[in-house]
Backbone as a ProteinNet text record, in pm:
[ID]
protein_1_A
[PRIMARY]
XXXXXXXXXXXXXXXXXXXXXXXXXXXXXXXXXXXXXXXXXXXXXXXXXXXXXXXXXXXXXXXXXXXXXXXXXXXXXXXXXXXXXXXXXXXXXXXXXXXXXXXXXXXXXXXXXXXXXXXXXXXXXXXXXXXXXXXXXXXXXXXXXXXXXXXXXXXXXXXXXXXXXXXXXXXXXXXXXXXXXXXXXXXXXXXXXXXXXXXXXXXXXXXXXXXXXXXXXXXXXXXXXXXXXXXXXXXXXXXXXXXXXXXXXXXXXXXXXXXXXXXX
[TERTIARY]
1309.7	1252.7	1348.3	1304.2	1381.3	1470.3	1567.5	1609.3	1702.2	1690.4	1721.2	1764.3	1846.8	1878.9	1857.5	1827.3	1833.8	1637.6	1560.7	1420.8	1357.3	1258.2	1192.4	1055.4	1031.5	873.1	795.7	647	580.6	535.5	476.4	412.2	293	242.5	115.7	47.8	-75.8	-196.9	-170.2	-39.8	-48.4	67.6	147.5	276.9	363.5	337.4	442.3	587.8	692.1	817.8	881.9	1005	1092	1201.8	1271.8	1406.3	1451.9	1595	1724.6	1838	1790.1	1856.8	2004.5	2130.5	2262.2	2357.2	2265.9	2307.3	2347.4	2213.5	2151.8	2098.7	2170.7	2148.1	2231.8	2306.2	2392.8	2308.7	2184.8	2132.9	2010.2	2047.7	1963.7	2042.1	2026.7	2124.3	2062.9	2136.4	2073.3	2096.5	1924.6	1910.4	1754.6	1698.3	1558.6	1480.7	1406.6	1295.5	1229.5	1180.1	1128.1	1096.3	1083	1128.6	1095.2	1197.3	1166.7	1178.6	1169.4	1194.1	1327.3	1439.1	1565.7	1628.7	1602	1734.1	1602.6	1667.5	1615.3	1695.5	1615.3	1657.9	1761.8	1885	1978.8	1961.7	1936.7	1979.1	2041.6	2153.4	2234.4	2270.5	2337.2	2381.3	2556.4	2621.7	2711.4	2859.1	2796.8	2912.9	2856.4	2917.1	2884.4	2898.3	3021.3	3064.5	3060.8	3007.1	2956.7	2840	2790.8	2627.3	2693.4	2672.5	2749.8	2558.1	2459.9	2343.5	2416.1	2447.9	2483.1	2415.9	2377.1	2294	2223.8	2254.5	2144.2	2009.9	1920.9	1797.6	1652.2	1537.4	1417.5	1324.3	1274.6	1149.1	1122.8	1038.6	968.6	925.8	921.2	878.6	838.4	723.6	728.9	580.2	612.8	524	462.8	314.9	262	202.2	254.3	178.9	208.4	240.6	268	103.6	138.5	-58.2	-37.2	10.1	21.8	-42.6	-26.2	-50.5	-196.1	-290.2	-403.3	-479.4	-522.1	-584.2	-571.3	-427.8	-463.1	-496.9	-561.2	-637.2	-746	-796.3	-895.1	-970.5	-866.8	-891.1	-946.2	-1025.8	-1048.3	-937.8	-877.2	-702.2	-620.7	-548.2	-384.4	-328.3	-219.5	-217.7	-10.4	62.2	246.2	265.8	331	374.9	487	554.1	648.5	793.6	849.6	1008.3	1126.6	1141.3	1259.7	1342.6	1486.7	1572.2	1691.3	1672	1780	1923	2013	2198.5	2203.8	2149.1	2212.1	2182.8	2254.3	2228.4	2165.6	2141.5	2063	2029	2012.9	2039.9	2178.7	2185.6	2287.6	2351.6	2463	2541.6	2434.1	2407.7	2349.5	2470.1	2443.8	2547.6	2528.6	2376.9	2348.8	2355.5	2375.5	2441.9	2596	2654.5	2760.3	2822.2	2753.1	2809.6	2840.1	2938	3001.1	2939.7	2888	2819.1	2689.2	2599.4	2496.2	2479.8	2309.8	2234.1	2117.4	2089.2	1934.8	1852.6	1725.2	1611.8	1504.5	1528.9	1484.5	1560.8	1497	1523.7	1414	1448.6	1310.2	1290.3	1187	1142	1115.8	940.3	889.4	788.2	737	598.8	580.3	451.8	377.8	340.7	347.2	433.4	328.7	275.9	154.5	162.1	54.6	43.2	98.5	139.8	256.8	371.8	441.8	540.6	670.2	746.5	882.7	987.2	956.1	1018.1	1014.1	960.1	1010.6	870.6	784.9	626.3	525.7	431.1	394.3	256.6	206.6	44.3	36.8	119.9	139.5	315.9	342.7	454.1	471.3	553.7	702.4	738.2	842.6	997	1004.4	1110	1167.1	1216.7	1103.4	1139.1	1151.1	1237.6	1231.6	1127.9	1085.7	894.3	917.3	954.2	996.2	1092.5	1197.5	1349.5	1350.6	1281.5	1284.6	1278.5	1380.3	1351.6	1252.3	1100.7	975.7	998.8	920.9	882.5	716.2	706.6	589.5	478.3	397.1	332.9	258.8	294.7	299.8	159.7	101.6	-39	-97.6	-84.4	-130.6	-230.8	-374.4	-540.7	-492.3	-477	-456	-373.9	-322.2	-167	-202.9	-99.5	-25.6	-129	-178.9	-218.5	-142.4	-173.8	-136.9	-143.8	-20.1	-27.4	-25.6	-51.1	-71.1	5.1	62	164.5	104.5	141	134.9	201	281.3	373.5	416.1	498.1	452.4	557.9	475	532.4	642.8	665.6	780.2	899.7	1036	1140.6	1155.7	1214.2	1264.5	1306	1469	1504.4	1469.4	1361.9	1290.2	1218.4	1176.1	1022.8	1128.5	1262.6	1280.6	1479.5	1517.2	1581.9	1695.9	1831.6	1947.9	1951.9	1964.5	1994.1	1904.6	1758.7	1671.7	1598	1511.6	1359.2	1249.6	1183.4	1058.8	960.5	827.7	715.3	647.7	693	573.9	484.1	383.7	263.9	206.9	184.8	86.6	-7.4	-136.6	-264.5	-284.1	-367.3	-408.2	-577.2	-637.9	-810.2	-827	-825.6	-881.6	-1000.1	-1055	-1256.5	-1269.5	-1192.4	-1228.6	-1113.2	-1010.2	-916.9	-866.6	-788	-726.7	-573.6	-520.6	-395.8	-313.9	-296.9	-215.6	-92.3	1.6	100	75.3	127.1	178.5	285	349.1	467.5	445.8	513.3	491.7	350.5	235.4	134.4	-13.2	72.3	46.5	48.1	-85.8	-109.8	23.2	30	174.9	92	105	58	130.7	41.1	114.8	47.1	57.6	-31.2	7.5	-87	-110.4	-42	43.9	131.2	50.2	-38.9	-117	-303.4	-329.4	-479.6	-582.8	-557.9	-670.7	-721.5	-733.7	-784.9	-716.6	-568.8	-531.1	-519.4	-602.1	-673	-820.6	-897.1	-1015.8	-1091.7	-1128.2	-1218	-1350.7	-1339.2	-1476	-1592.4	-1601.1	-1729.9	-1798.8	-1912.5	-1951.8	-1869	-1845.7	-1790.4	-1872.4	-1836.4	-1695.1	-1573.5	-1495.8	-1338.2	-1234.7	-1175.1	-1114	-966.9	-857.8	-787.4	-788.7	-685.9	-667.8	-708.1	-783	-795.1	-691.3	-555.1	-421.4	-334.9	-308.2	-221.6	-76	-25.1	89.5	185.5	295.6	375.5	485	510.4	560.9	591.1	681.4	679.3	827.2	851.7	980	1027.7	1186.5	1224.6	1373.7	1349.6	1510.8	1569.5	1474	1566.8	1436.4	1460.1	1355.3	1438.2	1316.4	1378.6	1375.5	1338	1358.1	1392.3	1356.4	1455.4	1587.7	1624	1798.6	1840.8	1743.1	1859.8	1859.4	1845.4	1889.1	1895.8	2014.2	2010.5	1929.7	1840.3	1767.4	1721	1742.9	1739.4	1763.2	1839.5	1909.5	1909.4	1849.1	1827.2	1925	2045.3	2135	2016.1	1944.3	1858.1	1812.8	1794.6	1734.9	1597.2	1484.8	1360.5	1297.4	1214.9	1148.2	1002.2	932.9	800.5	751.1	743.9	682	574.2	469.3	313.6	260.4	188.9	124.1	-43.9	-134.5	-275.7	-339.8	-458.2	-540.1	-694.8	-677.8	-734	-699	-731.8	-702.1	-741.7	-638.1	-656.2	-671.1	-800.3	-827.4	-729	-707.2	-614	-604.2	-729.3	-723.6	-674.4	-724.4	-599.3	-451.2	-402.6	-312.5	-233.9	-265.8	-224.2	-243.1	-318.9	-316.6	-201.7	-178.1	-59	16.3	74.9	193.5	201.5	67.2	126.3	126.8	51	111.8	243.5	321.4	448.7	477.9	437	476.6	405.5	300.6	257.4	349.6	400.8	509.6	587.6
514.6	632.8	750.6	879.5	983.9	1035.7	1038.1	1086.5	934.9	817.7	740.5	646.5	556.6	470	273	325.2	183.3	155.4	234.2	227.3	212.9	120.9	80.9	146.5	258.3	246.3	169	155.9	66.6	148.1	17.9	90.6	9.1	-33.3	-89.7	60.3	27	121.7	149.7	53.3	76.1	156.2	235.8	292.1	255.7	93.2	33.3	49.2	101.1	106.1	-26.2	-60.6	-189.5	-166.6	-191.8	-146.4	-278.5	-176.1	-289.6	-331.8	-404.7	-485.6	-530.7	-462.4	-468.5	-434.5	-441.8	-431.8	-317.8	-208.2	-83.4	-116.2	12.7	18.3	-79	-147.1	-240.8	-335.9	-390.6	-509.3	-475.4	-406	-323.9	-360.8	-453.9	-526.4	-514.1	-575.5	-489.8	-642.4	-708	-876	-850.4	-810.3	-842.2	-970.8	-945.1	-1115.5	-1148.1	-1019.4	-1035.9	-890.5	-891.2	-802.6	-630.7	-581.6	-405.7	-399.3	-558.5	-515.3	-427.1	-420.2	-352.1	-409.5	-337.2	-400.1	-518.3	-585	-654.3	-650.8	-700	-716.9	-846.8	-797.9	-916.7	-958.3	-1090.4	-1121.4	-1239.4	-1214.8	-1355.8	-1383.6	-1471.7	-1480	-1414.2	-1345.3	-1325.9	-1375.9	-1387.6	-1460.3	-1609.8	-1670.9	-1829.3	-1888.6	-1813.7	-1905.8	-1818.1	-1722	-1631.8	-1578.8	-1498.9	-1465.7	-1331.1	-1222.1	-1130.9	-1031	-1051.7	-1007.4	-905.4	-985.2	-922	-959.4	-1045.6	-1117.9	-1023.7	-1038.3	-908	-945.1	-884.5	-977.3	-777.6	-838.1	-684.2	-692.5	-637.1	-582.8	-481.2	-481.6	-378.6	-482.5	-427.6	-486.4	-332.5	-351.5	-237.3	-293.2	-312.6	-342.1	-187	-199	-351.4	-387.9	-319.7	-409.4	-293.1	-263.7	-195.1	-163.8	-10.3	37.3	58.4	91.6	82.9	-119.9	-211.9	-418	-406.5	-256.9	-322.1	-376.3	-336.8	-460.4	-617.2	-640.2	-802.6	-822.8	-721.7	-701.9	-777.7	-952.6	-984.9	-1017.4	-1041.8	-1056.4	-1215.9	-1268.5	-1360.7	-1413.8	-1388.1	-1425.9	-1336.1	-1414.5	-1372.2	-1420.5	-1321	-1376.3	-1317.9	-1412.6	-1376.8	-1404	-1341.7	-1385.9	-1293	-1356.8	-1276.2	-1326.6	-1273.4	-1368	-1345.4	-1497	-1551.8	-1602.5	-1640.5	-1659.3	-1730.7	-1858.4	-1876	-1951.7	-1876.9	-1903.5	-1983.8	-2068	-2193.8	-2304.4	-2442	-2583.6	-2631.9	-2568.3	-2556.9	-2495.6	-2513.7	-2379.3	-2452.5	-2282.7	-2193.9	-2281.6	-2286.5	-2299.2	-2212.8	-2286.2	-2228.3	-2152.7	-2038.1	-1928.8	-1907	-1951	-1936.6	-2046.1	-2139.7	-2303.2	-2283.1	-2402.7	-2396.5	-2541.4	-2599.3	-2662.6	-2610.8	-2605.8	-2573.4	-2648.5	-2786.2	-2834.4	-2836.2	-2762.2	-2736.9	-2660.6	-2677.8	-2616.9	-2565.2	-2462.7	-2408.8	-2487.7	-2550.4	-2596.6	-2560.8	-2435.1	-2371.1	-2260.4	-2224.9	-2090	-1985.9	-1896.6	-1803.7	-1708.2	-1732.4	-1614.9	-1494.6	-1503.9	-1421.5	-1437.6	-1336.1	-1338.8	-1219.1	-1251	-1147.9	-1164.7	-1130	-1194.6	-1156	-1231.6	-1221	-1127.5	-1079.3	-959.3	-946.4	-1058.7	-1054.9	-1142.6	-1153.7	-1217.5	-1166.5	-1220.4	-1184.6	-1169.1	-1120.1	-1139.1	-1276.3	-1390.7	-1486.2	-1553.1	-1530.5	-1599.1	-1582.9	-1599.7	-1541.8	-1600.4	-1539.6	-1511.2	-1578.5	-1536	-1616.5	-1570	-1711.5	-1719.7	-1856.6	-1805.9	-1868.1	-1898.5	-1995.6	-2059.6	-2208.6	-2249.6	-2343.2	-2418	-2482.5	-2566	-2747.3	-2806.3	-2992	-2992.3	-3130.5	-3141.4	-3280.4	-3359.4	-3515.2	-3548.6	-3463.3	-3498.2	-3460.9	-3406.9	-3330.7	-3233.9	-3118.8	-2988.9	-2959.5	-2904.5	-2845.1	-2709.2	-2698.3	-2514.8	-2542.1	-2435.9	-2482.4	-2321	-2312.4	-2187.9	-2257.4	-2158.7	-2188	-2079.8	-2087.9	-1991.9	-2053.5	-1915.9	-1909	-1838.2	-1886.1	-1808	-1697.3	-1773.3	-1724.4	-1647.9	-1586.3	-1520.7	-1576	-1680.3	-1733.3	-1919.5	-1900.3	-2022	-2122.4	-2241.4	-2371.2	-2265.1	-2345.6	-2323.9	-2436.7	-2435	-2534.3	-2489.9	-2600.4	-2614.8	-2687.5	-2612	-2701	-2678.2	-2867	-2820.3	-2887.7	-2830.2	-2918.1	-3036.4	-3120.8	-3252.2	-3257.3	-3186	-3160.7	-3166.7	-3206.5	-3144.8	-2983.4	-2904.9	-2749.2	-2762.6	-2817.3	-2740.1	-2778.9	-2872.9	-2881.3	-2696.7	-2683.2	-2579.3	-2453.5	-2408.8	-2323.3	-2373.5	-2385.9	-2413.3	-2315.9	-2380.7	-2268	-2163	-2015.4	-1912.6	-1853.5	-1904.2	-1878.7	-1819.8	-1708.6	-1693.3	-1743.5	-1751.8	-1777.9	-1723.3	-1740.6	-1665.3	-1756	-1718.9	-1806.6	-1737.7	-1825.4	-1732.6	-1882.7	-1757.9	-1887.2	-1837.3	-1894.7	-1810.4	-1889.5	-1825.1	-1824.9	-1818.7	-1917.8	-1916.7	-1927.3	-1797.5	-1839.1	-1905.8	-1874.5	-1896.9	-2049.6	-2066.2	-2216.9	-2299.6	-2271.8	-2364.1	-2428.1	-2305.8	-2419.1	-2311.9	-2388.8	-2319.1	-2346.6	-2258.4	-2309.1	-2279.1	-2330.7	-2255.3	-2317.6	-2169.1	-2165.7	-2157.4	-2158.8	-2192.9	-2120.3	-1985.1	-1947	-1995.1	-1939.1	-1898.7	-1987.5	-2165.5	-2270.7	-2337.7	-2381.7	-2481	-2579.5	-2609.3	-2665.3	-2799.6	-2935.7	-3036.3	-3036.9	-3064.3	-3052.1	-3167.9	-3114	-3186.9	-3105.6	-3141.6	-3059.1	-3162.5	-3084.8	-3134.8	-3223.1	-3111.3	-3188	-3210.4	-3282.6	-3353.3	-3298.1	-3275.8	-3217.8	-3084.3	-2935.5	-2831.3	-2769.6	-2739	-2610.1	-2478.6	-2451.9	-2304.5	-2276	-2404.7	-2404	-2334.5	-2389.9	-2349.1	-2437	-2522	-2649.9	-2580.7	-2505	-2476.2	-2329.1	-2257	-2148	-2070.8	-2016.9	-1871	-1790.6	-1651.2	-1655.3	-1671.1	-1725.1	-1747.1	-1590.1	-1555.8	-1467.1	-1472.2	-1390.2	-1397.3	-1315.2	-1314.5	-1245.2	-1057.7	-984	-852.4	-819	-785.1	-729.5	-730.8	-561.6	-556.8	-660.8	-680.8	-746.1	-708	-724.3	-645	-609.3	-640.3	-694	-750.6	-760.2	-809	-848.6	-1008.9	-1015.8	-1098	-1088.5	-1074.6	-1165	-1272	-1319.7	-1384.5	-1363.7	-1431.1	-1365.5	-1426.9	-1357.5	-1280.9	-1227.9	-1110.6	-993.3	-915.7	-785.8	-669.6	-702.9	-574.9	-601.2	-734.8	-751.8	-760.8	-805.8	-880.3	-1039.6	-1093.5	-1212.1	-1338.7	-1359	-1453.3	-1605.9	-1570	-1730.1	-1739.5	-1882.8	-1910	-1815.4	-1768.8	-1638	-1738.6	-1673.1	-1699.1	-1614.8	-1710.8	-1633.7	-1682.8	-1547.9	-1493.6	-1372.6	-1386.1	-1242.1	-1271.7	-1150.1	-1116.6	-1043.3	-958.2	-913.5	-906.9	-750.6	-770.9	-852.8	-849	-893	-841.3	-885.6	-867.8	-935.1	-867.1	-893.5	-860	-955	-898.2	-933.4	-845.2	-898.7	-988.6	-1094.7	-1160.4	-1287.2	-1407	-1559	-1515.3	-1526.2	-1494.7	-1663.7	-1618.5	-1770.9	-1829.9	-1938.1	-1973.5	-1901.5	-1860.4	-1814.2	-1653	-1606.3	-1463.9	-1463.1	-1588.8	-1592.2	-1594.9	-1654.6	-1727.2	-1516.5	-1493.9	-1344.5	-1228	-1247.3	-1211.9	-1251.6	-1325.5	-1419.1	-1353	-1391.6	-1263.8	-1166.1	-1104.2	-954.2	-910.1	-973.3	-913.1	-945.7	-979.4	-1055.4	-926.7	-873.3	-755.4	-615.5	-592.5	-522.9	-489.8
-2449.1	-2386.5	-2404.3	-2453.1	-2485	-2310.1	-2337.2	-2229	-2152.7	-2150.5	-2082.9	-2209.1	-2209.6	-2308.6	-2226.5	-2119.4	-2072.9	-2045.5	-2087.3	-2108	-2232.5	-2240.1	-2371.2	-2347.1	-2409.3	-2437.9	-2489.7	-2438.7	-2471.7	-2617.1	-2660.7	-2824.7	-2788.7	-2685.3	-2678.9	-2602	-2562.2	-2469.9	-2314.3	-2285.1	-2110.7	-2089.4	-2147.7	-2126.4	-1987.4	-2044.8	-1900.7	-1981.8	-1868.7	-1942.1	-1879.4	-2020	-1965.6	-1999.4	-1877.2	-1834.1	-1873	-1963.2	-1989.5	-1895.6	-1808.9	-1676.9	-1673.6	-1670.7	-1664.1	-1796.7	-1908.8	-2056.2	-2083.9	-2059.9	-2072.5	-2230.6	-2299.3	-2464.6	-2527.4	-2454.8	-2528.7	-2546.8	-2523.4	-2495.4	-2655.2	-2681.9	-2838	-2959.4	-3047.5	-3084.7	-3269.6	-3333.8	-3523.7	-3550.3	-3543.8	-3621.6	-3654.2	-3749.4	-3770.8	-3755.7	-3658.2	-3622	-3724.4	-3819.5	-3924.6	-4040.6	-4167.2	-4248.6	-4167.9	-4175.3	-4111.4	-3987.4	-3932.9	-3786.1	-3682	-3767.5	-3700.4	-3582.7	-3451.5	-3353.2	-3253	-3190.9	-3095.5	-2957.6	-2905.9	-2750.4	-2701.3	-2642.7	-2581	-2495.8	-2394.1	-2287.2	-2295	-2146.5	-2148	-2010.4	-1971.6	-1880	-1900.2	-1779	-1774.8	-1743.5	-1606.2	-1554.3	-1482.8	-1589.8	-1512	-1417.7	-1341.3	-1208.8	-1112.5	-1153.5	-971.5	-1018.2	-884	-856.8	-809.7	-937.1	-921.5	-928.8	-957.9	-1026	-1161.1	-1266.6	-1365.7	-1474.2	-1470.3	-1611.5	-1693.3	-1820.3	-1908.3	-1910.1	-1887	-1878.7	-1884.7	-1854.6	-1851.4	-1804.1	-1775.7	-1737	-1648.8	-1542.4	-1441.7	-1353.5	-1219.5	-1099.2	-1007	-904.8	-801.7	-741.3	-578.9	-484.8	-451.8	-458.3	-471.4	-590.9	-701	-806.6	-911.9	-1041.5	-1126.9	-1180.9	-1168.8	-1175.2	-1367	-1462.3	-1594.6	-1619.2	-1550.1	-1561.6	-1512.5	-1478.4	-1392.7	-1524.4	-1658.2	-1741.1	-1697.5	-1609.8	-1573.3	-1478.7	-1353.9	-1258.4	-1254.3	-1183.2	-1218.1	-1370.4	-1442.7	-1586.6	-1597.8	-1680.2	-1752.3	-1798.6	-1873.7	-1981.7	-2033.6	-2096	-2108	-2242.3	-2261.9	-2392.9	-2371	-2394.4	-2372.3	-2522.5	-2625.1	-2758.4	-2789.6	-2873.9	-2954.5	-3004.9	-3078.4	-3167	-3076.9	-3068.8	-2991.2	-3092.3	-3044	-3148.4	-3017.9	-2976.8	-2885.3	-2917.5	-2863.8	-2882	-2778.9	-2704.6	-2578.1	-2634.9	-2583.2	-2569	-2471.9	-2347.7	-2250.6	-2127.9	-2025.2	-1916	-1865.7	-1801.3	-1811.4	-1675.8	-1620.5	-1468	-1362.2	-1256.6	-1167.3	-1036.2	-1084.8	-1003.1	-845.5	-806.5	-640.1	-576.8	-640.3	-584.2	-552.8	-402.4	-425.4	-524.8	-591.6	-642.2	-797.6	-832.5	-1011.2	-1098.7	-1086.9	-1185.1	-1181	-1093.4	-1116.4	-1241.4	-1303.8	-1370.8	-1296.4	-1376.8	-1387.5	-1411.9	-1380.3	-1451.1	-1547.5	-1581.5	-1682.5	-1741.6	-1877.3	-1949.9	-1965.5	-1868	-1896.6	-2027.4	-2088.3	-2206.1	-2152.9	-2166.4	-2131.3	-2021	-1886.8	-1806.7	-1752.2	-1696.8	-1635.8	-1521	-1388.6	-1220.1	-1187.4	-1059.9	-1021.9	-928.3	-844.8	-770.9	-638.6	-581.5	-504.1	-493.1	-620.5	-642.9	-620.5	-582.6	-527.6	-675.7	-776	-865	-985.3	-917.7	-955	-1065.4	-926.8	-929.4	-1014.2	-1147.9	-1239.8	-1241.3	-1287.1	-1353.5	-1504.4	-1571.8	-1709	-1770.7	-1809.1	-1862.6	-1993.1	-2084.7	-2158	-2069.9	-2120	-2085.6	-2112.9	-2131.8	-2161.5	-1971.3	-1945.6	-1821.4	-1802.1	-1730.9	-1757.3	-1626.6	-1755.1	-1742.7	-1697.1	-1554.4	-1551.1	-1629.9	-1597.3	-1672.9	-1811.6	-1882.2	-1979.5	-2029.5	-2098.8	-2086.5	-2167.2	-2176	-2265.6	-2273	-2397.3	-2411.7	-2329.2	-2231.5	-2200	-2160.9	-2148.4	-2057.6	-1974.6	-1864.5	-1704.2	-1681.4	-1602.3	-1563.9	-1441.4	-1361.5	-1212.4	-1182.2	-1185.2	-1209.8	-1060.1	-932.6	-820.4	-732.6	-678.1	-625.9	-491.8	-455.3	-383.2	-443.1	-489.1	-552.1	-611.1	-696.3	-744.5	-927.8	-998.1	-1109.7	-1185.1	-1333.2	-1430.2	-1534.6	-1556.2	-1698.5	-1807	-1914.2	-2092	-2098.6	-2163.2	-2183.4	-2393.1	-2449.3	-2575.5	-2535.2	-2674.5	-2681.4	-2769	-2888.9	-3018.9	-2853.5	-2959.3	-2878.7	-2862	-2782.6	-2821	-2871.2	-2910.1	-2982.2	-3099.9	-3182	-3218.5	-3313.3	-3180.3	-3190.8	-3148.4	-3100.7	-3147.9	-3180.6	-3304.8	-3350.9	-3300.2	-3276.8	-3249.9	-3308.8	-3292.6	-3401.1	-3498	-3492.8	-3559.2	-3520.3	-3541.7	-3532	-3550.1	-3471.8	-3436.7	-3367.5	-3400	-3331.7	-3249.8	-3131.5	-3006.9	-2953.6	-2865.1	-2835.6	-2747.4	-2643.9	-2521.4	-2477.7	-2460.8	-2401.6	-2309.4	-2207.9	-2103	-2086.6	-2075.7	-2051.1	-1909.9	-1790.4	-1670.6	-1613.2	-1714.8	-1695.3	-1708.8	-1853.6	-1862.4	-1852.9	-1748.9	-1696	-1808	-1926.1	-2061.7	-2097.5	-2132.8	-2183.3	-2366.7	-2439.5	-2572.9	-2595.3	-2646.8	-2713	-2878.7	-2929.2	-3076.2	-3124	-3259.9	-3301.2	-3451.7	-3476.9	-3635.9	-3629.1	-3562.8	-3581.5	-3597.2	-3597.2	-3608.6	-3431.4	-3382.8	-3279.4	-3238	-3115	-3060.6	-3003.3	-3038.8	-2937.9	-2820.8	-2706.5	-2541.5	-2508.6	-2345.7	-2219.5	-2140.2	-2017.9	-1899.3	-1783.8	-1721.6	-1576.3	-1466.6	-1505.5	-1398.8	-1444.5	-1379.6	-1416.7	-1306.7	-1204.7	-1066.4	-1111.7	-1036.7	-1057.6	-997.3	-1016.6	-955.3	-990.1	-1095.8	-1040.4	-1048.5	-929.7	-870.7	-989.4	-1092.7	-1217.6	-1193.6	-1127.4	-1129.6	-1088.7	-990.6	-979.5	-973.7	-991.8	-1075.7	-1145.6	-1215.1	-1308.2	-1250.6	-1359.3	-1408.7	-1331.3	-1391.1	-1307.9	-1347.1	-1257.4	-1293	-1240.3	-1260.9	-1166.8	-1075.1	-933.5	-829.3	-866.4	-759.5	-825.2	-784.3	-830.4	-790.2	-892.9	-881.6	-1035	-1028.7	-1114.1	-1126.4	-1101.8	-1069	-992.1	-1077.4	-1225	-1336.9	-1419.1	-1510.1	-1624.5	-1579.9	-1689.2	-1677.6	-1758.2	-1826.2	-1968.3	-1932.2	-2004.2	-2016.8	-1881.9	-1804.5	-1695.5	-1588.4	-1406.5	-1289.7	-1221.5	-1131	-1092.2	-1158.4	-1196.8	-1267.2	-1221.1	-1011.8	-979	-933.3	-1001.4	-997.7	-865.8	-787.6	-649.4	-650.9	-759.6	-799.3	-929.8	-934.4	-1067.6	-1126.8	-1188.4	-1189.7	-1323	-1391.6	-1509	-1638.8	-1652.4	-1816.7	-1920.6	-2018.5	-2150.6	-2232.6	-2297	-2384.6	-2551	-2535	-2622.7	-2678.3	-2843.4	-2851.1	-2879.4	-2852	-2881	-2929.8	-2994.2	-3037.6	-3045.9	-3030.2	-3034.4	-2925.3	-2806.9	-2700.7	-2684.9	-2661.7	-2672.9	-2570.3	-2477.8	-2340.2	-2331.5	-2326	-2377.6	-2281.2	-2250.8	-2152.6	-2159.8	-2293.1	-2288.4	-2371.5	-2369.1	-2447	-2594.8	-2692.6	-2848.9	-2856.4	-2962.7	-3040.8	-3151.3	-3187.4	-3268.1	-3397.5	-3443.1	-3575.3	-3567.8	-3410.1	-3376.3	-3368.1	-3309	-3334.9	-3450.7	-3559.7	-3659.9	-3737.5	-3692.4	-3794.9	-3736.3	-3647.5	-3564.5	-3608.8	-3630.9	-3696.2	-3873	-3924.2	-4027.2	-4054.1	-3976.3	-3977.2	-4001	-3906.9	-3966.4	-4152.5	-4192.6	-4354.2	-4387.5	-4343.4	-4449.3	-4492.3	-4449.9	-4455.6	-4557.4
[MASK]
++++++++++++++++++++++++++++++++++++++++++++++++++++++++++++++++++++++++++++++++++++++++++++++++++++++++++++++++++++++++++++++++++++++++++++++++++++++++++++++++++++++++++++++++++++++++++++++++++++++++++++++++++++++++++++++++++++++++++++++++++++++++++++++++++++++++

């Protein structure tokens, strides 16, 4: 954003801005995700053994709900994608524990926080969370605000599906209506399963299903929290091209997304 160096304009239709969370412009970094792309986005964790709220991490948050997110106002679906490239072996030291050998249980990518979430709570998300003792890349989606959410999660290993130091293009959709969730991988279908088997986000009976009418309260990047009064799961990661849609792209949308960037 002209004038501010710690703001990202959007280059999408909603001119939501995203703030670079402890980094500023330092967190603007020169690694192309893919040909022409230029700088990308840093986040990491900082300081490992205290809970200082320093972690580099982004987005926007503001109660009660960020009015630029109302497209996911009662929306049908969702669509979180874009190139990750992660530098960890796994999550990070958990800094709000008093124990030193704690961990985090996840690595957050990317989401979109539901309409009254405390920072943390999301509508649709990325991340890398352990799924019954195992860490998955999975997307997480909450039809409801203050509701039950549902996980896919894939079956490949991570680091697998996103290799140390590399780029890659992920992408998770979100079907509210018909209670379904995907992730992709370079533009190609991800085999999963679902956490859970019951209906927690009450899809069984009439449509359309929608979600909660309440804008989202933000977006959030690299880690929760986005208005930085607290440290939870940091992704020592870079990204690029984050893409937030307000509806479920079909596989064969996805897959054209993915090359797009090659046209170039």
């Amino acid at each position: 954003m002209p004038g501010d160096t710690a703001l990202e304009k959007d280059q999408g239709r909603s001119g939501t801005e995203i703030e670079l969370i402890n980094g500023g412009a330092a967190q603007r970094v020169r690694d192309a995700a893919y040909r022409g792309a230029g700088r990308a986005l840093q986040t990491r964790q900082t300081n490992p053994t205290s809970s200082g709220n320093d972690d580099w991490k982004a987005g926007i948050y503001a109660q009660p709900g960020v009015r630029t997110l109302r497209a996911f106002n009662a929306v049908g679906g969702t669509t979180v994608m874009g190139w990750f490239k992660r530098s960890m072996d796994g999550p990070a030291p958990n800094t709000v524990t008093a124990d030193p050998n704690d961990l985090y249980n996840a690595i957050g990518l990317a989401g979109l926080l539901t309409g009254d979430s405390d920072g943390h709570g999301v509508r649709a998300l990325l991340e890398l969370i352990d799924v019954n003792g195992t860490l998955r890349l999975v997307a997480l989606g909450r039809r409801l605000d203050g509701g039950n959410s549902q996980t896919f999660a894939a079956t490949e290993d991570w680091k697998t599906l996103l290799p140390k130091d590399k780029w890659v293009h992920i992408a998770a959709t979100f079907d509210f209506n018909a209670g379904t969730m995907a992730l992709y991988r370079n533009g190609q279908p991800v085999e999963g399963f679902y956490t859970r088997t019951d209906d927690p986000w009450l899809v069984a009976g009439p449509g359309p299903h929608v979600t909660t009418a309440s804008d989202p309260r933000g977006i959030k990047i690299g880690g929760s929290f986005p208005q930085n009064t607290v440290e939870r799961n940091p992704c020592d990661c870079r990204m690029d091209a984050l893409t937030f849609l307000d509806r479920s792209l079909s596989a064969r949308e996805v897959a054209a997304q993915y090359r797009y960037y090659f046209r170039h």
